[in-house]
Biopython code that builds the backbone (N, CA, C, O; Angstrom):
import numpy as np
from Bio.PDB.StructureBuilder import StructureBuilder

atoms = [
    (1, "UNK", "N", (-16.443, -3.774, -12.770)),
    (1, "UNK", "CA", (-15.238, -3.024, -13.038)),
    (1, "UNK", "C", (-14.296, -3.142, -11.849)),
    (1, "UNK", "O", (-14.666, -3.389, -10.701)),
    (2, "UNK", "N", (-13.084, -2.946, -12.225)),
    (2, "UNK", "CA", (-12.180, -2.505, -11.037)),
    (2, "UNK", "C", (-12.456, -1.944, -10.151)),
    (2, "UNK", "O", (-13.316, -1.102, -10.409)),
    (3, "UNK", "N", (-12.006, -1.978, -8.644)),
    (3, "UNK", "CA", (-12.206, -0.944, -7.620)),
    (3, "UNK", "C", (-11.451, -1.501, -6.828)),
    (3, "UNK", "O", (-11.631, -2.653, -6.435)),
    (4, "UNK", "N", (-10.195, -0.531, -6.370)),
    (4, "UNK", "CA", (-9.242, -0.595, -5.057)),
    (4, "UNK", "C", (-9.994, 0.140, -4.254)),
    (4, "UNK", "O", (-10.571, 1.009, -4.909)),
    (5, "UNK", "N", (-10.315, 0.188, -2.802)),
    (5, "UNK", "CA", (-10.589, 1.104, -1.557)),
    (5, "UNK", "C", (-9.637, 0.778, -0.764)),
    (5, "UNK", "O", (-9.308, -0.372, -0.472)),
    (6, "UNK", "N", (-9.128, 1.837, -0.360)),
    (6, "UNK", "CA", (-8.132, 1.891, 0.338)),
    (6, "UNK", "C", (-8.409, 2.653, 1.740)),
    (6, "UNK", "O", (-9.018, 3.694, 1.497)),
    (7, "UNK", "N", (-8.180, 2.496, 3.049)),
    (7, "UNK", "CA", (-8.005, 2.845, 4.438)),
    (7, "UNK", "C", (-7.361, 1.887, 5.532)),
    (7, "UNK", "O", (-7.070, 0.695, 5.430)),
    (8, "UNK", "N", (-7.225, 2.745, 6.592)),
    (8, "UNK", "CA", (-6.167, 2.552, 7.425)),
    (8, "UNK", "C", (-5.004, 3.762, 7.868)),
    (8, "UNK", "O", (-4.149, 3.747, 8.755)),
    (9, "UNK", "N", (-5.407, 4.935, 6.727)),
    (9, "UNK", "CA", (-4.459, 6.020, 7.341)),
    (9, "UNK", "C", (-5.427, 7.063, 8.292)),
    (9, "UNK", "O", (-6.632, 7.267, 8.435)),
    (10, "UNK", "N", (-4.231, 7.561, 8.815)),
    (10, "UNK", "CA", (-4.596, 8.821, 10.060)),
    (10, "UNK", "C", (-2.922, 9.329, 10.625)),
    (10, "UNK", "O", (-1.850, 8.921, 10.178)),
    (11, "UNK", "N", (-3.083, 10.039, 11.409)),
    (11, "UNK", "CA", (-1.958, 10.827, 12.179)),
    (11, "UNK", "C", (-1.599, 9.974, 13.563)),
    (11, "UNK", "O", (-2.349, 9.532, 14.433)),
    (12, "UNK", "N", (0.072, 9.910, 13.395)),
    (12, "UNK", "CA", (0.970, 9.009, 14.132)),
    (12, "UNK", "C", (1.864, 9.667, 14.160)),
    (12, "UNK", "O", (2.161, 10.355, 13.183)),
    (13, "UNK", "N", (2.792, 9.666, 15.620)),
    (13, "UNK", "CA", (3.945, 10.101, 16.173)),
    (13, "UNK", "C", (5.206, 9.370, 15.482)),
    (13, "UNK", "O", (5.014, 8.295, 14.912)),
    (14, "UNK", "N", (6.473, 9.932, 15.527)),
    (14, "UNK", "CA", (7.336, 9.148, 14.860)),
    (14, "UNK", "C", (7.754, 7.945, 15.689)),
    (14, "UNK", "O", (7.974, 8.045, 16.896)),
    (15, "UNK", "N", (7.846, 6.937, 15.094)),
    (15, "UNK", "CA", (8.082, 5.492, 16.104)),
    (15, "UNK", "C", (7.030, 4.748, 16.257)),
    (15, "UNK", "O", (7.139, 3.698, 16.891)),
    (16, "UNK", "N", (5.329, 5.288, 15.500)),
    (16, "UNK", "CA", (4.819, 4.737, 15.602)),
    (16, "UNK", "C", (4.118, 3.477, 14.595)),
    (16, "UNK", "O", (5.018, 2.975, 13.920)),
    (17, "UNK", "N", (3.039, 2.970, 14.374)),
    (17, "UNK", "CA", (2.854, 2.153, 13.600)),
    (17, "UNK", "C", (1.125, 2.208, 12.733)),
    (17, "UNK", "O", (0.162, 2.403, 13.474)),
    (18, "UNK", "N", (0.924, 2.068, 11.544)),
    (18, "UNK", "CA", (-0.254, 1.935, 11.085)),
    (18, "UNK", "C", (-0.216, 0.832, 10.148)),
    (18, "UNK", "O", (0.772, 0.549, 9.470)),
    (19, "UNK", "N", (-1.693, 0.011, 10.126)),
    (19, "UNK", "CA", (-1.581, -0.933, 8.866)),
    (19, "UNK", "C", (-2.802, -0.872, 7.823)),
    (19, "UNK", "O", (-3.961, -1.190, 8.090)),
    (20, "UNK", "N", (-2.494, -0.567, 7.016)),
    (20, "UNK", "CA", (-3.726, -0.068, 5.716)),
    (20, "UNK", "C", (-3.863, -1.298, 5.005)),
    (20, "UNK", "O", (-3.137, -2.252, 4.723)),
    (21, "UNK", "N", (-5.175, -0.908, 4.790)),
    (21, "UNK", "CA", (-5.622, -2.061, 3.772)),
    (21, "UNK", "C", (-6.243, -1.142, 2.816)),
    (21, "UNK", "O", (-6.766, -0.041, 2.987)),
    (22, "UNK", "N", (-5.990, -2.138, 1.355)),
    (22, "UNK", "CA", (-6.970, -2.248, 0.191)),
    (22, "UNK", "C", (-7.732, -3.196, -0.117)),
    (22, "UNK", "O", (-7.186, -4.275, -0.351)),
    (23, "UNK", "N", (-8.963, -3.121, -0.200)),
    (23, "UNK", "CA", (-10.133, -3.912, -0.304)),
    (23, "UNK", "C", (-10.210, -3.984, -2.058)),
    (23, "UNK", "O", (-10.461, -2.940, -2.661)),
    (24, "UNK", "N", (-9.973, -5.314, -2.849)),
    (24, "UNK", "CA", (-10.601, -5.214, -4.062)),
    (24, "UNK", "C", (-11.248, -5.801, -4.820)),
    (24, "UNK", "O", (-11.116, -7.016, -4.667)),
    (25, "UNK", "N", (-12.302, -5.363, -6.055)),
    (25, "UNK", "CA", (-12.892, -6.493, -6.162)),
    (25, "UNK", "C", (-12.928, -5.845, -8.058)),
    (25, "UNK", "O", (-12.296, -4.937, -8.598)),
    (26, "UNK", "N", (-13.793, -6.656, -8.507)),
    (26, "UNK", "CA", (-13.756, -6.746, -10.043)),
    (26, "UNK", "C", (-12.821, -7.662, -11.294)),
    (26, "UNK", "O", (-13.020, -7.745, -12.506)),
    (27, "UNK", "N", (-11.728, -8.291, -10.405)),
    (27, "UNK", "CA", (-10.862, -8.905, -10.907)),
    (27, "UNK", "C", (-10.899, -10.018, -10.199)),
    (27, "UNK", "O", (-11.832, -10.140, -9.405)),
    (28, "UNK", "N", (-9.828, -11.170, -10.323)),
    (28, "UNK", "CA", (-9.722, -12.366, -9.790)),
    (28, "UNK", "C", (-8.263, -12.130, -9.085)),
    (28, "UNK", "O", (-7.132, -12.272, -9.549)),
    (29, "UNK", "N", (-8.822, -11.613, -7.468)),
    (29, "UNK", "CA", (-7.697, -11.194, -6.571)),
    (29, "UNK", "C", (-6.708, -11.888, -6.501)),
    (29, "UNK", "O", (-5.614, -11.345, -6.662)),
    (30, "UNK", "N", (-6.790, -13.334, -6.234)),
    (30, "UNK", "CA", (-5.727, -14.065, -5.840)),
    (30, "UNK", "C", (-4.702, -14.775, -7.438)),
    (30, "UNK", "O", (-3.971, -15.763, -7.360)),
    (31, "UNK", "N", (-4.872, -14.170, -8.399)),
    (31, "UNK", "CA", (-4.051, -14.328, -9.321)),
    (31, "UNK", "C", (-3.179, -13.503, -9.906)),
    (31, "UNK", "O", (-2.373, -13.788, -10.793)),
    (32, "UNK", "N", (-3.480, -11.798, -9.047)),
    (32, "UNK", "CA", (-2.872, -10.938, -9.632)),
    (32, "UNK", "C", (-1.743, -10.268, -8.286)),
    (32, "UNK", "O", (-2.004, -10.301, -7.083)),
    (33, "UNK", "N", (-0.652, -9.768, -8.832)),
    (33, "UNK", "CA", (0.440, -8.832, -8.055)),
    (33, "UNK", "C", (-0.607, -7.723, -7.477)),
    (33, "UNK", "O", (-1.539, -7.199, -8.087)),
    (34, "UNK", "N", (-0.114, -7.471, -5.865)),
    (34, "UNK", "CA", (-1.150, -5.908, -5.625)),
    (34, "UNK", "C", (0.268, -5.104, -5.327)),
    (34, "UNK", "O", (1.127, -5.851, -4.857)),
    (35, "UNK", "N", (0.686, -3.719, -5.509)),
    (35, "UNK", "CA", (1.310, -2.765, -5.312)),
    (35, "UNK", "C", (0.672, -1.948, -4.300)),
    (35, "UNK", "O", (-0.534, -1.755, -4.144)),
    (36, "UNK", "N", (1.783, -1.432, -3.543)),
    (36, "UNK", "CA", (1.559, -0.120, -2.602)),
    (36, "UNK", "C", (2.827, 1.028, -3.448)),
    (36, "UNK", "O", (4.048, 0.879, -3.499)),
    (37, "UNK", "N", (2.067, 2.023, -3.967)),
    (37, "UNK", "CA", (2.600, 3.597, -3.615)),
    (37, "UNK", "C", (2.619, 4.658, -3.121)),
    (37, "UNK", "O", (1.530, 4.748, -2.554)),
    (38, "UNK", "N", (3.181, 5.573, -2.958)),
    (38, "UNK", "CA", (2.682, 6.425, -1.805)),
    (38, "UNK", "C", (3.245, 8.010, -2.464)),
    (38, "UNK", "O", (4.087, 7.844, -3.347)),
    (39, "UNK", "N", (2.952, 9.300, -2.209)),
    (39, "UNK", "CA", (3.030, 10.365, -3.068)),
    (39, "UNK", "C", (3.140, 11.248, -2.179)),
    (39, "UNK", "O", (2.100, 11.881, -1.996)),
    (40, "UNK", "N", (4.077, 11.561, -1.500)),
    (40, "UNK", "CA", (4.719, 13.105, -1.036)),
    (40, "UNK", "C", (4.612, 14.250, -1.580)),
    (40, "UNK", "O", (5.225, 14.499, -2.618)),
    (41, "UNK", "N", (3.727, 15.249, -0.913)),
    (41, "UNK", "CA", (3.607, 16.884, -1.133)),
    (41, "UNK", "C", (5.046, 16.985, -2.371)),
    (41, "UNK", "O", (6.116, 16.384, -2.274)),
    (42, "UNK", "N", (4.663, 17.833, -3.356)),
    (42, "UNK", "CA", (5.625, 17.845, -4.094)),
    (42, "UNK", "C", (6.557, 17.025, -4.716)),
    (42, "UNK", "O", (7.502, 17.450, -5.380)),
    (43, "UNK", "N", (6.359, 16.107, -4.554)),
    (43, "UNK", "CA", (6.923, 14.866, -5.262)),
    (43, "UNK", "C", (6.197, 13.949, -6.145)),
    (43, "UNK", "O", (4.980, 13.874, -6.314)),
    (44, "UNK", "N", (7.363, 13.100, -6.812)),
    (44, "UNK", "CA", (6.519, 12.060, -7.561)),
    (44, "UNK", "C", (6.103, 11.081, -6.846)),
    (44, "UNK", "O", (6.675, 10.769, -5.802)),
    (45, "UNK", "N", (5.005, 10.430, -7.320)),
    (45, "UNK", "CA", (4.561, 8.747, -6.681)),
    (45, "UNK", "C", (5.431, 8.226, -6.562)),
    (45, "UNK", "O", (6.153, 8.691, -7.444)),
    (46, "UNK", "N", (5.889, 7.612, -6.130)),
    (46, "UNK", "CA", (6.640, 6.516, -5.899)),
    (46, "UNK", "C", (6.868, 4.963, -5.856)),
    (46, "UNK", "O", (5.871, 4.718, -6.536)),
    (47, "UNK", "N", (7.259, 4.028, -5.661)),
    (47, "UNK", "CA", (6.865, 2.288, -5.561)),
    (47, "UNK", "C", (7.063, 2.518, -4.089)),
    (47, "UNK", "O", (7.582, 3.547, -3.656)),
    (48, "UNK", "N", (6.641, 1.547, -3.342)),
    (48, "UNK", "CA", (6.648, 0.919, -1.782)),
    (48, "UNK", "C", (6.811, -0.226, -1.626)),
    (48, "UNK", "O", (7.901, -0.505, -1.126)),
    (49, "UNK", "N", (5.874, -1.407, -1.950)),
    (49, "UNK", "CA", (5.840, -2.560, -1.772)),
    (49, "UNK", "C", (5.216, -3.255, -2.814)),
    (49, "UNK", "O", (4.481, -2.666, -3.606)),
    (50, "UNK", "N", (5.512, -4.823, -2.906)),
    (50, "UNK", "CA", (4.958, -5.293, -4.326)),
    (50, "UNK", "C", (4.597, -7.106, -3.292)),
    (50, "UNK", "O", (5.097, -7.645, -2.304)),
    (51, "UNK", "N", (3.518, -7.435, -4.238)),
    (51, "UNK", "CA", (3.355, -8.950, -3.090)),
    (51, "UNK", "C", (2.689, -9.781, -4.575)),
    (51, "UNK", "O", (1.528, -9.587, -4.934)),
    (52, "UNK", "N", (3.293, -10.368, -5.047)),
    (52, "UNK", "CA", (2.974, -11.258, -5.954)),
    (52, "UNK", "C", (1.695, -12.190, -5.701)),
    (52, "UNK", "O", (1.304, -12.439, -4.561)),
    (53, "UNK", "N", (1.071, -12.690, -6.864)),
    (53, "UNK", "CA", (-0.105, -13.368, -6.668)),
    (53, "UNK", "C", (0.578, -15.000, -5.407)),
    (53, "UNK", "O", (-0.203, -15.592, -4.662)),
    (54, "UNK", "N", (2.006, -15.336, -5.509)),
    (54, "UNK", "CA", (2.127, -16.340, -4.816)),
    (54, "UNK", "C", (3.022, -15.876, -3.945)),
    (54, "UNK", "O", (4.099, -16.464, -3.839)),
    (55, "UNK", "N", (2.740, -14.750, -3.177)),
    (55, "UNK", "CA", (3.394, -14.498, -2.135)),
    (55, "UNK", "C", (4.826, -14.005, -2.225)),
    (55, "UNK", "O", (5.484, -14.143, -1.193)),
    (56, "UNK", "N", (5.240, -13.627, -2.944)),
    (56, "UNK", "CA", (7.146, -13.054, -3.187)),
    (56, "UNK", "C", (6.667, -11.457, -2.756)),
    (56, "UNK", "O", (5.603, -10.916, -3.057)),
    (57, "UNK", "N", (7.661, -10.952, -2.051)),
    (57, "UNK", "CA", (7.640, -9.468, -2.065)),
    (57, "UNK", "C", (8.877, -8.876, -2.131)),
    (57, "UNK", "O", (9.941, -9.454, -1.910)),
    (58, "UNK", "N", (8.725, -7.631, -2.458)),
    (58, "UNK", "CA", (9.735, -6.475, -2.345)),
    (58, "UNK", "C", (9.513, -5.717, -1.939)),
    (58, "UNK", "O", (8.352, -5.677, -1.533)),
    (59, "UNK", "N", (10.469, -4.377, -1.673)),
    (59, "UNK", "CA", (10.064, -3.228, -0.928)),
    (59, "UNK", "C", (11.202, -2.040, -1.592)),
    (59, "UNK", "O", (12.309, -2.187, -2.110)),
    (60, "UNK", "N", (10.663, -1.257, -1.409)),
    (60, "UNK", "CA", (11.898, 0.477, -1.944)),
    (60, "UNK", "C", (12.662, 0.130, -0.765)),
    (60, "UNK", "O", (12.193, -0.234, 0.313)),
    (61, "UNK", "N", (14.498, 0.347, -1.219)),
    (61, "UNK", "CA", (14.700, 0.333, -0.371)),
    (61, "UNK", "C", (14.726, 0.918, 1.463)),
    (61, "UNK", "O", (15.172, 0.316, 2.440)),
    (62, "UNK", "N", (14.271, 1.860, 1.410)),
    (62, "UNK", "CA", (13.362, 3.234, 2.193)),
    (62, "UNK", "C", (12.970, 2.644, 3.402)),
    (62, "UNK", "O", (13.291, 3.184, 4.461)),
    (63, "UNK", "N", (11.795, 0.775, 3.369)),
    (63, "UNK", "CA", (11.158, 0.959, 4.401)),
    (63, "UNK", "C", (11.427, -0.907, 4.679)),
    (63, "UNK", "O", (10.785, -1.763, 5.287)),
    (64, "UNK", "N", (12.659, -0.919, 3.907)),
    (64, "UNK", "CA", (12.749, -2.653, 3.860)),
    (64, "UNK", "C", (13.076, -2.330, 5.952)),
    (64, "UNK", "O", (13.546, -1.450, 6.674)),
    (65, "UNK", "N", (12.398, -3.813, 6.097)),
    (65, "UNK", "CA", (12.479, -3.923, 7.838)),
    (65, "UNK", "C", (11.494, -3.084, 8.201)),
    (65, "UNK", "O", (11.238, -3.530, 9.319)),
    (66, "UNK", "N", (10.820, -2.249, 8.048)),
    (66, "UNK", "CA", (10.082, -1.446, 8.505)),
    (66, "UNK", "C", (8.551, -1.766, 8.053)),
    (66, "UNK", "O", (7.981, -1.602, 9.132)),
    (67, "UNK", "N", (8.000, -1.959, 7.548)),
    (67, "UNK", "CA", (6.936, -2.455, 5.997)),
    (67, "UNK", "C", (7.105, -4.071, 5.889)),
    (67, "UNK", "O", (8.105, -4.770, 5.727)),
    (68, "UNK", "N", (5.721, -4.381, 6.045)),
    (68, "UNK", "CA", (5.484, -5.961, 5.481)),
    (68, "UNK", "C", (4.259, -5.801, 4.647)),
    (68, "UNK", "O", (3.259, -5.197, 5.033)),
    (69, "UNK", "N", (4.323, -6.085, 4.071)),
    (69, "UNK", "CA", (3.104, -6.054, 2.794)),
    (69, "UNK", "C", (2.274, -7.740, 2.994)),
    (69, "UNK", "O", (2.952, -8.644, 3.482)),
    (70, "UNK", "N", (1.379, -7.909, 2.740)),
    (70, "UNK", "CA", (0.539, -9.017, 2.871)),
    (70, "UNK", "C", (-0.687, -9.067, 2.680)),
    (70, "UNK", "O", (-1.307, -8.023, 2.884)),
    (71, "UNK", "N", (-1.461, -10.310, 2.219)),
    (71, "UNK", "CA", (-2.347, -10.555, 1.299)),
    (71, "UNK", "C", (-3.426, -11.523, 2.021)),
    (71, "UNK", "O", (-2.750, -12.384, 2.583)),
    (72, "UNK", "N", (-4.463, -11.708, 2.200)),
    (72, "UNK", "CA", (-5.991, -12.224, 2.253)),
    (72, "UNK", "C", (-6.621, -12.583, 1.010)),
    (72, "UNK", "O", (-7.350, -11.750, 0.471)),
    (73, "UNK", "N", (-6.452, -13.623, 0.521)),
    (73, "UNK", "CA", (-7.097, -13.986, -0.879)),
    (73, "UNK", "C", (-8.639, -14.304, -0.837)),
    (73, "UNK", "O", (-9.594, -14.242, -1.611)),
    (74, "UNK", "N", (-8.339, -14.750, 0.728)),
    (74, "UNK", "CA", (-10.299, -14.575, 0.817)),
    (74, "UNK", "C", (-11.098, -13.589, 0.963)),
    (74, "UNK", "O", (-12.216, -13.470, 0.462)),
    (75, "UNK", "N", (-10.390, -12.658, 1.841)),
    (75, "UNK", "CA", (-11.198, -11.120, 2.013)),
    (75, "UNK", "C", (-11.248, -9.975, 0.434)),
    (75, "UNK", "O", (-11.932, -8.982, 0.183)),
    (76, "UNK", "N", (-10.057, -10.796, -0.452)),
    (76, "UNK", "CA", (-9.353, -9.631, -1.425)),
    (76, "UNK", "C", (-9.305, -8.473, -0.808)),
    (76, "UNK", "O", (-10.017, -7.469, -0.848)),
    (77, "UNK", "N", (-7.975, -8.881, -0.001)),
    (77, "UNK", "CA", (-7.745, -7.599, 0.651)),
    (77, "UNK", "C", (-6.158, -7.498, 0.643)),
    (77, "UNK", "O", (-5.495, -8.442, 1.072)),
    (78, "UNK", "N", (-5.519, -6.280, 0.122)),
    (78, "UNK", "CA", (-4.082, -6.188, 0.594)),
    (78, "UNK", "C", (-3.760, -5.549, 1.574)),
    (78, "UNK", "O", (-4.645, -4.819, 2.021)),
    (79, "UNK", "N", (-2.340, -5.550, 2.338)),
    (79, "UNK", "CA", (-2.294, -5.031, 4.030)),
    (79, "UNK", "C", (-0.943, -4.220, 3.635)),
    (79, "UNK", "O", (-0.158, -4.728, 2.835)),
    (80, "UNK", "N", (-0.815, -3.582, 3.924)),
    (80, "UNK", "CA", (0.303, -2.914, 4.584)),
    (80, "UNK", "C", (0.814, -2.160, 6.237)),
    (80, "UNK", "O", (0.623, -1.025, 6.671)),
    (81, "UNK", "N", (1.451, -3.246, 6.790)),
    (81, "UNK", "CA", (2.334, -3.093, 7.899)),
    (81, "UNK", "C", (3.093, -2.246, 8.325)),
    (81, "UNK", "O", (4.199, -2.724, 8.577)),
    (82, "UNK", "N", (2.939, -0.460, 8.660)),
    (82, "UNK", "CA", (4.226, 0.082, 8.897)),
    (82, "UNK", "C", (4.502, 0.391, 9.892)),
    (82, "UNK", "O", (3.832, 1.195, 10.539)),
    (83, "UNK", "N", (5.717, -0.233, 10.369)),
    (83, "UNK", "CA", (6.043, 0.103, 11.985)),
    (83, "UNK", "C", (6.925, 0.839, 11.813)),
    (83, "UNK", "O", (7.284, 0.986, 10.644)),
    (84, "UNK", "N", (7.614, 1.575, 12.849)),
    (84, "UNK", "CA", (9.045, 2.278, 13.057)),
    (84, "UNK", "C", (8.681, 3.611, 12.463)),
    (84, "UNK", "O", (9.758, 4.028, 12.038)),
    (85, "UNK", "N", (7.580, 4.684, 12.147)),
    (85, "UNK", "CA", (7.614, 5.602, 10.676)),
    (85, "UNK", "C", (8.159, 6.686, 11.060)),
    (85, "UNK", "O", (8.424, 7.113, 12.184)),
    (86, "UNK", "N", (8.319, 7.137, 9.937)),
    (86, "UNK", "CA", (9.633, 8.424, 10.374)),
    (86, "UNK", "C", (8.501, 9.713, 9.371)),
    (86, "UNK", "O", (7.456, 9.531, 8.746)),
    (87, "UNK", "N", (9.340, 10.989, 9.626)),
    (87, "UNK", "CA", (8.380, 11.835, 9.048)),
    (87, "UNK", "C", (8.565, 11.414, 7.572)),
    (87, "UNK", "O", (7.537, 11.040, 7.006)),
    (88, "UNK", "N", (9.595, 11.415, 6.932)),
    (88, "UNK", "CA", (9.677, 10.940, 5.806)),
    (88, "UNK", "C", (8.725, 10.080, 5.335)),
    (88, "UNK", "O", (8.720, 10.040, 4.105)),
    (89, "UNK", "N", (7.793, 9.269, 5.949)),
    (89, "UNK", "CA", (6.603, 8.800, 5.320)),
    (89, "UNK", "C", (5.416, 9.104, 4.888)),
    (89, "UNK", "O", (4.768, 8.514, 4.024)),
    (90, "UNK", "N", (5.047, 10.294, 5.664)),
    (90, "UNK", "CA", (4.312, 11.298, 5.574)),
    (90, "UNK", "C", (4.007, 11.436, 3.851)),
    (90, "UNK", "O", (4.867, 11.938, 3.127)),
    (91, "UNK", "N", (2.838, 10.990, 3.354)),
    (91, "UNK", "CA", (2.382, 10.628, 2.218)),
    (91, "UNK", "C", (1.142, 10.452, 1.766)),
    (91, "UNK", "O", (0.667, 9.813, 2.706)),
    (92, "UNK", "N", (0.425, 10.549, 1.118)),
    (92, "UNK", "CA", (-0.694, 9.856, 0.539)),
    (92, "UNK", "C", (-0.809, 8.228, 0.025)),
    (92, "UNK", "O", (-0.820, 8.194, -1.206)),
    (93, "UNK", "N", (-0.869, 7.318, 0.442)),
    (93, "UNK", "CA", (-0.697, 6.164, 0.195)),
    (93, "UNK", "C", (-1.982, 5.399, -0.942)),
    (93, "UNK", "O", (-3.182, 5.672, -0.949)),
    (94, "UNK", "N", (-1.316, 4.483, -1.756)),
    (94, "UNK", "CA", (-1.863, 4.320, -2.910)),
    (94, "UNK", "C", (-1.681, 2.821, -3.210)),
    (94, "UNK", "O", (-0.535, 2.496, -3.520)),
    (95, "UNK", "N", (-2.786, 1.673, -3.164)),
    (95, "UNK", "CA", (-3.026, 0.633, -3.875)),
    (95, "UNK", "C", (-3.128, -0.112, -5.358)),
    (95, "UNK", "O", (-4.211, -0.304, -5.912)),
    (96, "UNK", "N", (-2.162, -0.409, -5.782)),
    (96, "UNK", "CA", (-2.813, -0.743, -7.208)),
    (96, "UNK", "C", (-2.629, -1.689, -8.243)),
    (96, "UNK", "O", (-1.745, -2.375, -7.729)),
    (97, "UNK", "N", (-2.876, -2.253, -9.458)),
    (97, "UNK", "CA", (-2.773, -3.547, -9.886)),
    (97, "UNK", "C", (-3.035, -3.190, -11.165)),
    (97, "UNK", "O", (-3.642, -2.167, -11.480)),
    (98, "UNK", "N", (-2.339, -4.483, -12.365)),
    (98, "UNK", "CA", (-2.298, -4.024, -13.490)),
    (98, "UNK", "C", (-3.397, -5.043, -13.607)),
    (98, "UNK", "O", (-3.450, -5.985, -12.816)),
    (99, "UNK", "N", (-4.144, -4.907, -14.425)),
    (99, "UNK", "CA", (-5.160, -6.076, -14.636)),
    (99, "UNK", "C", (-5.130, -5.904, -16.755)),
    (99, "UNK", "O", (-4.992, -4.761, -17.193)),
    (100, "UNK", "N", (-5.236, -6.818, -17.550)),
    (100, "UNK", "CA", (-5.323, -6.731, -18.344)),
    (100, "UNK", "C", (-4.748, -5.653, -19.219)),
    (100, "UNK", "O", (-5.430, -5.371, -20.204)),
    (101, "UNK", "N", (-3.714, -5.048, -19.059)),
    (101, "UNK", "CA", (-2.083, -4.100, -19.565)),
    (101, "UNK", "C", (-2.783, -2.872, -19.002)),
    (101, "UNK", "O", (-2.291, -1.803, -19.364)),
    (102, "UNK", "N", (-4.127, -2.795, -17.958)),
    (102, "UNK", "CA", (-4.449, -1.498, -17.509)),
    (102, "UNK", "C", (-4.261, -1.521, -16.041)),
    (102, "UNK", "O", (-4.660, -2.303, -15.178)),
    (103, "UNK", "N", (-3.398, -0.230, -15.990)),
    (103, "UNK", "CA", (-3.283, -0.291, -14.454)),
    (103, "UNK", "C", (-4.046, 0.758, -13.606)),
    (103, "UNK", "O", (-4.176, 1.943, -13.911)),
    (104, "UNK", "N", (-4.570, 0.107, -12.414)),
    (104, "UNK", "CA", (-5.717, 0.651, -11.601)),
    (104, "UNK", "C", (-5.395, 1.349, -10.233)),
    (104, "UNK", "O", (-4.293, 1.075, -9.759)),
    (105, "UNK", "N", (-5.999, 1.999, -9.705)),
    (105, "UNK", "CA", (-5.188, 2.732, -8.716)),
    (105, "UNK", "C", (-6.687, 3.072, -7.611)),
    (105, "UNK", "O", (-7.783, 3.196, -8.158)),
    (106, "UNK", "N", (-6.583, 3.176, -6.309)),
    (106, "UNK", "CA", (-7.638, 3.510, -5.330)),
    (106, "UNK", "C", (-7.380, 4.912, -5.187)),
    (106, "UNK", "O", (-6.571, 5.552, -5.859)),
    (107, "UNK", "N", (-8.052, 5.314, -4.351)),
    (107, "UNK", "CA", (-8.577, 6.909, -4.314)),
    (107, "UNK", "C", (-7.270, 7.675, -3.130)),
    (107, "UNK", "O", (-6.957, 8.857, -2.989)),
    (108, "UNK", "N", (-6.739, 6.401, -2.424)),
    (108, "UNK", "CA", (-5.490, 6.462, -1.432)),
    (108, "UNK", "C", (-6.265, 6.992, -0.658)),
    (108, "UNK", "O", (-7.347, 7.558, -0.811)),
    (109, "UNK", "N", (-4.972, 6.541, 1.106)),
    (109, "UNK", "CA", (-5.153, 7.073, 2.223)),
    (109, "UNK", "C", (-4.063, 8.139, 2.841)),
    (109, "UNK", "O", (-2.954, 8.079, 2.311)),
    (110, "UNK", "N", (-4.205, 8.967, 3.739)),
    (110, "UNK", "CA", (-3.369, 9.830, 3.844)),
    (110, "UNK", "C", (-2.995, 9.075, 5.230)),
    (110, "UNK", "O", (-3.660, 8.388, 6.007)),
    (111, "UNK", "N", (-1.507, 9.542, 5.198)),
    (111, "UNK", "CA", (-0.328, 8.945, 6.453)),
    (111, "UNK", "C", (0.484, 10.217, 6.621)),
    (111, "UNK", "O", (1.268, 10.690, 5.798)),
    (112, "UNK", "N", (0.203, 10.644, 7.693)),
    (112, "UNK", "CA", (1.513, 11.709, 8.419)),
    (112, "UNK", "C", (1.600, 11.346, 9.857)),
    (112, "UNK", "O", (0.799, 11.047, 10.742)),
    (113, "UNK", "N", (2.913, 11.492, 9.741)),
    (113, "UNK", "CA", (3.652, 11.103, 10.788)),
    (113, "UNK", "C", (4.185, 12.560, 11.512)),
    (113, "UNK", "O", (5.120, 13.140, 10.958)),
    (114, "UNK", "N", (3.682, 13.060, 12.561)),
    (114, "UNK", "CA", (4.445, 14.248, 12.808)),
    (114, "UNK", "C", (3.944, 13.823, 14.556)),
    (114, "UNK", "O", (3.117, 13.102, 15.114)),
    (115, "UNK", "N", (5.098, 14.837, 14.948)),
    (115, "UNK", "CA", (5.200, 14.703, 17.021)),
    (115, "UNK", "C", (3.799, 15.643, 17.084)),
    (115, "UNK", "O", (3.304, 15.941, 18.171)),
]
sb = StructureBuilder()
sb.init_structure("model")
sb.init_model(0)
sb.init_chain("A")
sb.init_seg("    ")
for serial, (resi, resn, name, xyz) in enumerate(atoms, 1):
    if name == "N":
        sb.init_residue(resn, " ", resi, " ")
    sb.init_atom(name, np.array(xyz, "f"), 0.0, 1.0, " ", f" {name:<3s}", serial, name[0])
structure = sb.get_structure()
């Protein structure tokens, strides 16, 4: 079956930097898009970053320059890069992939950014 695991979060000052990974397996990693979302106290989920099975990405506009998203097809592992973070990132962060019109999601890592 599916399984995203996701870590790499903990507590960071503003200006500082963390890079999370999702580890996945059950699917055939290197053919599918992996997504990062992330879910603020009281808010909805959100999109973050997107990294296509051949490498194209995007980003919300929020953390473009800030956020590099990137991929290990051998480890099946996705990365996320965030430097510069502001409290505004302060989130639960979330891995995930549509595999067969079902979309899958990891258990997420938590990211706060506070002095």
């Amino acid at each position: 079956q599916v399984q995203l695991v996701e870590s790499g979060g903990g507590r960071v000052q503003p200006g500082g930097s963390l890079r999370l990974s999702c580890v996945a397996s059950g699917f055939i990693f290197s053919l599918y898009a992996m997504n990062w979302y992330r879910q603020a106290p009281g808010k909805e989920r959100e999109f973050v970053a997107r990294i296509t099975h051949d490498d194209a990405t995007n980003y919300v506009d929020s953390v473009k320059g800030r956020f590099t998203i990137s991929r290990d097809n051998v480890k099946k592992t996705v990365f996320l890069q965030m430097n510069s973070l502001k409290f505004e990132d302060t989130a639960v962060y979330y891995c995930n992939v549509i595999w067969r019109s079902s979309v899958f999601w990891g258990q997420g890592t938590q990211v706060t950014v506070s002095s």
